[in-house]
N, C-alpha and C positions, 0 to 999 in steps of 0.2 A: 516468471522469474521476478525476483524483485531484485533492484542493483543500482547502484549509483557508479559515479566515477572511479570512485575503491576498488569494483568489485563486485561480484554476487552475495548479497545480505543472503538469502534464499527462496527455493523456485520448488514448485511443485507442479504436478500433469493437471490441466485441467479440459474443458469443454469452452469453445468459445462461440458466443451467443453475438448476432449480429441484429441491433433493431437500429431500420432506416429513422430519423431523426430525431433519435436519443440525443440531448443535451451533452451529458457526463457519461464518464465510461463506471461501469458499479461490478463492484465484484460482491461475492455472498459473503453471510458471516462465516463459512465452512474455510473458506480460501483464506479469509482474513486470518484466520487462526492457523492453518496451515503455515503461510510465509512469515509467522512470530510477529505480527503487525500489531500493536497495542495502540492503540487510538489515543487520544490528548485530547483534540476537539476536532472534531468533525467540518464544523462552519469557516474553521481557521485551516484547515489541512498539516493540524500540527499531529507528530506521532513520534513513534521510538520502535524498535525494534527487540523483540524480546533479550539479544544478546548484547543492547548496548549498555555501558556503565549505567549507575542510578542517577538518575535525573537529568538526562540526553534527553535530547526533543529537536525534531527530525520537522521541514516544512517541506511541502507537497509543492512541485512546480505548480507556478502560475499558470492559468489556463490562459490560451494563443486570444 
C-alpha cells in the first residue's frame, strides 16, 4: 500500500522479502510501477505519484 495521511494513493499484493541487516527497505522496479510511483530523484527521496497534478513532487520520510 502506498498512503499518506490523505489516504490510500494505491497498494498492490506483493511477496515480502526479509534480509537480516539491510540498511534501506527496497522494493523492485515491477512494484514501483505498480503503486503509479514516478521517481524525481532518488538520492533526495523526491517523487509524484502517477495521478498527481503536473508538477507535484512528493518527499520520502526522513530516515529514524
Amino acid at each position: 500500500m502506498l498512503g499518506e495521511e490523505g489516504g490510500v494513493l494505491s497498494s498492490v499484493e506483493a511477496d515480502l522479502v526479509v534480509q537480516e541487516g539491510l540498511a534501506e527497505p527496497m522494493i523492485t522496479d515491477i512494484t514501483i510501477d505498480e503503486l503509479g510511483i514516478q521517481v524525481v530523484s532518488f538520492s533526495r527521496g523526491l517523487w509524484r505519484h502517477k495521478e498527481d497534478r503536473p508538477g507535484a513532487i512528493r518527499r520520502s520520510p526522513a530516515k529514524p
